[in-house]
Rosetta silent file (secondary structure, phi, psi, omega in degrees, C-alpha in Angstrom):
SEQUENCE: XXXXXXXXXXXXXXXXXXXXXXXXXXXXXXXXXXXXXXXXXXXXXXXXXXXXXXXXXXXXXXXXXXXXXXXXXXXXXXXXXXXXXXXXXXXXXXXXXXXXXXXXXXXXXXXXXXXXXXXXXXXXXXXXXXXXXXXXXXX
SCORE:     score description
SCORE:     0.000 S_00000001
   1 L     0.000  122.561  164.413   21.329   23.305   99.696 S_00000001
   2 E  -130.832  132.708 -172.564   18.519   23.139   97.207 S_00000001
   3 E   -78.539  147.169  164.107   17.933   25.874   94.072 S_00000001
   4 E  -144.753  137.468 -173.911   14.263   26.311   93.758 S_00000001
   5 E  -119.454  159.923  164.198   12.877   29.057   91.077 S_00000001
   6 E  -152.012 -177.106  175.430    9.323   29.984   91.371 S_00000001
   7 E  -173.585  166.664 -173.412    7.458   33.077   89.734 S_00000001
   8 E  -170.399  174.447 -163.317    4.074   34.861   89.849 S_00000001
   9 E  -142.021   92.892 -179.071    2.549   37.591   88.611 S_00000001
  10 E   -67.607  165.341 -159.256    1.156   40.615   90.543 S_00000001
  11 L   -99.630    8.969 -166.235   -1.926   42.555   89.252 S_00000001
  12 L  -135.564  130.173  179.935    0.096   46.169   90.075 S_00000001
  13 L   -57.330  171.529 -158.395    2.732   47.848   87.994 S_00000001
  14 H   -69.223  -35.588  178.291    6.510   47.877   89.268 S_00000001
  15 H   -41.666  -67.615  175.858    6.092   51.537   90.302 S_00000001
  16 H   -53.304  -81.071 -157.556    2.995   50.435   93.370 S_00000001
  17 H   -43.157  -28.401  166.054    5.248   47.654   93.717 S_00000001
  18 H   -87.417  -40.325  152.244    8.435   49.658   95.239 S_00000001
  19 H   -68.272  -16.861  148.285    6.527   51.753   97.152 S_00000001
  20 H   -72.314  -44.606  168.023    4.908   49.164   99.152 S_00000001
  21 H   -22.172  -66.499 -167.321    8.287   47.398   99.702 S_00000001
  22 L   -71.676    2.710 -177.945    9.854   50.354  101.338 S_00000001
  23 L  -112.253   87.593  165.996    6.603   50.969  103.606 S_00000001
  24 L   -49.701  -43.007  168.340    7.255   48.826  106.217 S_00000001
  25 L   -34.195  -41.418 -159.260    3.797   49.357  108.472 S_00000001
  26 L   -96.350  -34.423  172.713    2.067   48.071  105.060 S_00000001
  27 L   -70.780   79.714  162.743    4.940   45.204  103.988 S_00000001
  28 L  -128.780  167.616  167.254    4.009   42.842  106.715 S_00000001
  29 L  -140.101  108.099  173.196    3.800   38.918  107.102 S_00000001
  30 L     3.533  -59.339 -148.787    2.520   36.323  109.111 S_00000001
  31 L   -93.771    7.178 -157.745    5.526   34.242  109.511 S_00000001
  32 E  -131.424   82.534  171.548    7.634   37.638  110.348 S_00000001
  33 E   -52.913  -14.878  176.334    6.830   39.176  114.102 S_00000001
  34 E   152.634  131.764 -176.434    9.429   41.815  113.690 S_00000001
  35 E  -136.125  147.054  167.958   12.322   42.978  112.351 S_00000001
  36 E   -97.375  111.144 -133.674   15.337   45.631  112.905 S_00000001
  37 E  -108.841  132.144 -145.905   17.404   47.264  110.795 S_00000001
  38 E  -117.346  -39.833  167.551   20.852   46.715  112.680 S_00000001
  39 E  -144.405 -164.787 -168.325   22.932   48.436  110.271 S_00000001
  40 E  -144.033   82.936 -160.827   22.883   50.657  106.633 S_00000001
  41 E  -151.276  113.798  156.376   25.535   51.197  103.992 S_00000001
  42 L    39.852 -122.930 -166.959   23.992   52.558  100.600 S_00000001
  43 L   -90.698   21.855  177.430   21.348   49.641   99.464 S_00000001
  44 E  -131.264  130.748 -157.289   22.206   47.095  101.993 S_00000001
  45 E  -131.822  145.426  168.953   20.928   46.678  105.317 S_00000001
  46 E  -115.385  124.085 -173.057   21.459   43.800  108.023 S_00000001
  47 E  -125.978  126.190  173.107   18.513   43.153  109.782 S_00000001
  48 E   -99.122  138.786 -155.326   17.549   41.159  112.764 S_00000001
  49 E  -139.309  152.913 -170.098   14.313   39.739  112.262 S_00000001
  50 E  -152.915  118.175 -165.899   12.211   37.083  114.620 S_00000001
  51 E  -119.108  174.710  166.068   10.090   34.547  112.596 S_00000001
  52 E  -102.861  103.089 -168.797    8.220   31.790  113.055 S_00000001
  53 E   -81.310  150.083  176.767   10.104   29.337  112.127 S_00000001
  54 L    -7.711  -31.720 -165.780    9.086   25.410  110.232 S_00000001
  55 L  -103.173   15.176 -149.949    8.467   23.667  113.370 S_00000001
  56 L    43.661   28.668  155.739    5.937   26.815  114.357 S_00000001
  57 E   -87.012  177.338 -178.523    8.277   28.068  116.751 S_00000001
  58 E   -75.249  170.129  128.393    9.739   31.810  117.323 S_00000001
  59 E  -155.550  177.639  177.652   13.385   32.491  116.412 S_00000001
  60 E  -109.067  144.530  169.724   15.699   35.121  115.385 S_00000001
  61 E  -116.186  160.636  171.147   17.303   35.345  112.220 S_00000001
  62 E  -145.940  119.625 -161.667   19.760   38.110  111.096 S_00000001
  63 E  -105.332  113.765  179.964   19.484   39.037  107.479 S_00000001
  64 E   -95.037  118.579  168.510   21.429   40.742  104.964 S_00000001
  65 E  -105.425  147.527 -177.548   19.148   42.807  102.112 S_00000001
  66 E  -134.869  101.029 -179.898   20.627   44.207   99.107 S_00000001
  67 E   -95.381  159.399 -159.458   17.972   46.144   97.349 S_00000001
  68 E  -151.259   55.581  158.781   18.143   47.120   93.567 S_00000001
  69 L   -47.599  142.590  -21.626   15.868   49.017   92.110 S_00000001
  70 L   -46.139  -16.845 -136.381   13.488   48.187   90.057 S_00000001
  71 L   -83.287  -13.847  173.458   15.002   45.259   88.891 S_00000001
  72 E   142.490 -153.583 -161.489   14.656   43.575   92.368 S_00000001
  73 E  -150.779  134.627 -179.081   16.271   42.559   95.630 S_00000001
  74 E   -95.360  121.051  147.176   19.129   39.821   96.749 S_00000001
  75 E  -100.750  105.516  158.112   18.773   37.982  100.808 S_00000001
  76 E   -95.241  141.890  160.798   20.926   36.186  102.748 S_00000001
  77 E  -109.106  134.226 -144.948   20.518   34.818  106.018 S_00000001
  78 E  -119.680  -22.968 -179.238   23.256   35.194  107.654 S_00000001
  79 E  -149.351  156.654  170.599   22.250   33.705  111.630 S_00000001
  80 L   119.421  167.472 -166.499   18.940   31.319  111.994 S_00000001
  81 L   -71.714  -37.641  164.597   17.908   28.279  111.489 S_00000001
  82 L  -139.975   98.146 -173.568   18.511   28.559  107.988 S_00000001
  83 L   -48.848  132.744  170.624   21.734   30.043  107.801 S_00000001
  84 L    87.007  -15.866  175.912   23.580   30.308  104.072 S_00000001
  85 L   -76.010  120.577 -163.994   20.235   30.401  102.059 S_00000001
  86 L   -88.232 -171.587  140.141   20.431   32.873   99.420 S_00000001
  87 L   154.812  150.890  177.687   17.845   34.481   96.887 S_00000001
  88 E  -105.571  130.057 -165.718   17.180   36.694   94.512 S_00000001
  89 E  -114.147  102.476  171.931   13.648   38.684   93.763 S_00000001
  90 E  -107.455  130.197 -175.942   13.642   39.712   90.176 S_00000001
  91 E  -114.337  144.135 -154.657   10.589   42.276   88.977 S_00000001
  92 E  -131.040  108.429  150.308    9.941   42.123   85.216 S_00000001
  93 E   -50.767  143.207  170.402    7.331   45.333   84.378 S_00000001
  94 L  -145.381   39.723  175.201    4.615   44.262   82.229 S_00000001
  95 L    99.994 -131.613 -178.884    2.191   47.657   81.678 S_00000001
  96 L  -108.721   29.576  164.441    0.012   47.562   84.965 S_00000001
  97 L  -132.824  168.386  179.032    1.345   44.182   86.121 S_00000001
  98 E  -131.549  131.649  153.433    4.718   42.770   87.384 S_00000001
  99 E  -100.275  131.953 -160.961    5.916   39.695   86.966 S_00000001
 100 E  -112.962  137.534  172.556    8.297   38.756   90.360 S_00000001
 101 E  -147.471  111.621 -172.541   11.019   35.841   89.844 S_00000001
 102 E  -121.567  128.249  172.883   12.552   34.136   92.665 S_00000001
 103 E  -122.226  147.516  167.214   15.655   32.032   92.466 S_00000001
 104 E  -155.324  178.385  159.664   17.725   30.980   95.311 S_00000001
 105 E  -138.696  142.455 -134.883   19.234   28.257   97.116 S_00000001
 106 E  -105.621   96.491 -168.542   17.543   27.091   99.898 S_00000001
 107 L  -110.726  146.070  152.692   19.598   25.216  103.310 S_00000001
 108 L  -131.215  155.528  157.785   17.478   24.153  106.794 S_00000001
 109 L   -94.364  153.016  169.021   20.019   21.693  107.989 S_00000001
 110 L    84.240   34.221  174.764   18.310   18.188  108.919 S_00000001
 111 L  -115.105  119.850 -179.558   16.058   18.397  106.187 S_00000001
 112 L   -68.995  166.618  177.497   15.876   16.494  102.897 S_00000001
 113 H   -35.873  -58.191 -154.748   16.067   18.046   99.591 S_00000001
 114 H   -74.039  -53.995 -165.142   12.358   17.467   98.719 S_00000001
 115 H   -56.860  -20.967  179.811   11.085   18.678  102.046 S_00000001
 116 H   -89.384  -14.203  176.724   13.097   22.167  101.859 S_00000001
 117 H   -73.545  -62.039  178.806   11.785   22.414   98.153 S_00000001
 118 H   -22.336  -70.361  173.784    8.349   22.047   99.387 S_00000001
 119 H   -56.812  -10.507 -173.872    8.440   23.977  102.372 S_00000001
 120 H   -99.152  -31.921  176.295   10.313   27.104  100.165 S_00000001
 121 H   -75.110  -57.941  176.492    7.378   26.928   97.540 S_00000001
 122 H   -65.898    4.743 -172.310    4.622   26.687   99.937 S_00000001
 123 H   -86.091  -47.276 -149.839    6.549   29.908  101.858 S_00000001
 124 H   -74.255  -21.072  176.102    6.705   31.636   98.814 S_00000001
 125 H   -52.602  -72.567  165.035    2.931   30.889   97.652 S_00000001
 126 H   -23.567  -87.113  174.510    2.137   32.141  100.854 S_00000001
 127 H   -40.453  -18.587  167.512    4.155   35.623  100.756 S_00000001
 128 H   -88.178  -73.882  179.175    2.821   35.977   97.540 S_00000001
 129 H   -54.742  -22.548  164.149   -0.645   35.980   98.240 S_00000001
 130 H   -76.802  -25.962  163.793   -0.591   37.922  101.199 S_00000001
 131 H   -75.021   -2.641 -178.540    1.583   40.607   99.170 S_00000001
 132 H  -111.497  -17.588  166.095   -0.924   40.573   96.498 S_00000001
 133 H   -43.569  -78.629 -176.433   -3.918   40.792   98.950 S_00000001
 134 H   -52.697    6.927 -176.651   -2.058   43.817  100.817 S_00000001
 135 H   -87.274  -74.169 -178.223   -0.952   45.351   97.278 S_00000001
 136 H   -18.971  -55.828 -171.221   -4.793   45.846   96.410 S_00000001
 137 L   -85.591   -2.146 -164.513   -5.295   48.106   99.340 S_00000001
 138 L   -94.939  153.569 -161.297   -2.104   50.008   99.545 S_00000001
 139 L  -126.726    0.000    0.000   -2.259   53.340   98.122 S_00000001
């Protein structure tokens, strides 16, 4: 298990920012090939979802979301290669930017500490620039 915080700062107020969440067609990702919403009770959803996982292969994960609007959204994975890894997505309005704060803790098993920080920073780097690309265009 390793905590890793990171933060960033999108260019679109919190408002933009909730409506692209919930529009799944437009909330897409590389590393995420599809996902299912398996069940639904009030802001929390279990989802089975099939990623591309560290080693670039497929797998399935099955994911618990707890969303909380505005202030942000908690994940667990719950099945997957890395099973027990928490985090939390906190959105901080700032006018006609957001600043997004993610803390969690992070497991792959057979990985050291450093290499699961890395790889969880350069994930999140990623998802953040492709969410702030696709933010621009979403209406």
């Amino acid at each position: 298990m390793v905590y890793v915080k990171d933060d960033g700062v999108y260019d679109e107020p919190l408002e933009k920012i909730w409506k692209y969440i919930q529009a799944p067609e437009d909330h897409v990702h590389e590393t995420i090939l599809s996902q299912k919403v398996l069940e639904q009770e009030g802001n929390t959803m279990k989802l089975r979802v099939e990623t591309f996982n560290a080693r670039g292969g497929k797998e399935e994960q099955i994911w618990r979301m707890t969303m909380d609007p505005p202030f942000g959204h908690e994940l667990e994975v719950l099945e997957g290669s890395t099973k027990g890894t928490k985090q939390a997505h906190m959105y901080i309005p700032m006018g006609e930017k957001t600043k997004v704060i993610v803390v969690g803790d992070f497991k792959m098993p057979g990985a050291d500490d450093e290499t699961i920080r890395k790889g969880t920073l350069d994930y999140l780097a990623k998802v953040f620039t492709e969410d702030s690309a696709q933010l621009r265009k979403f209406k």
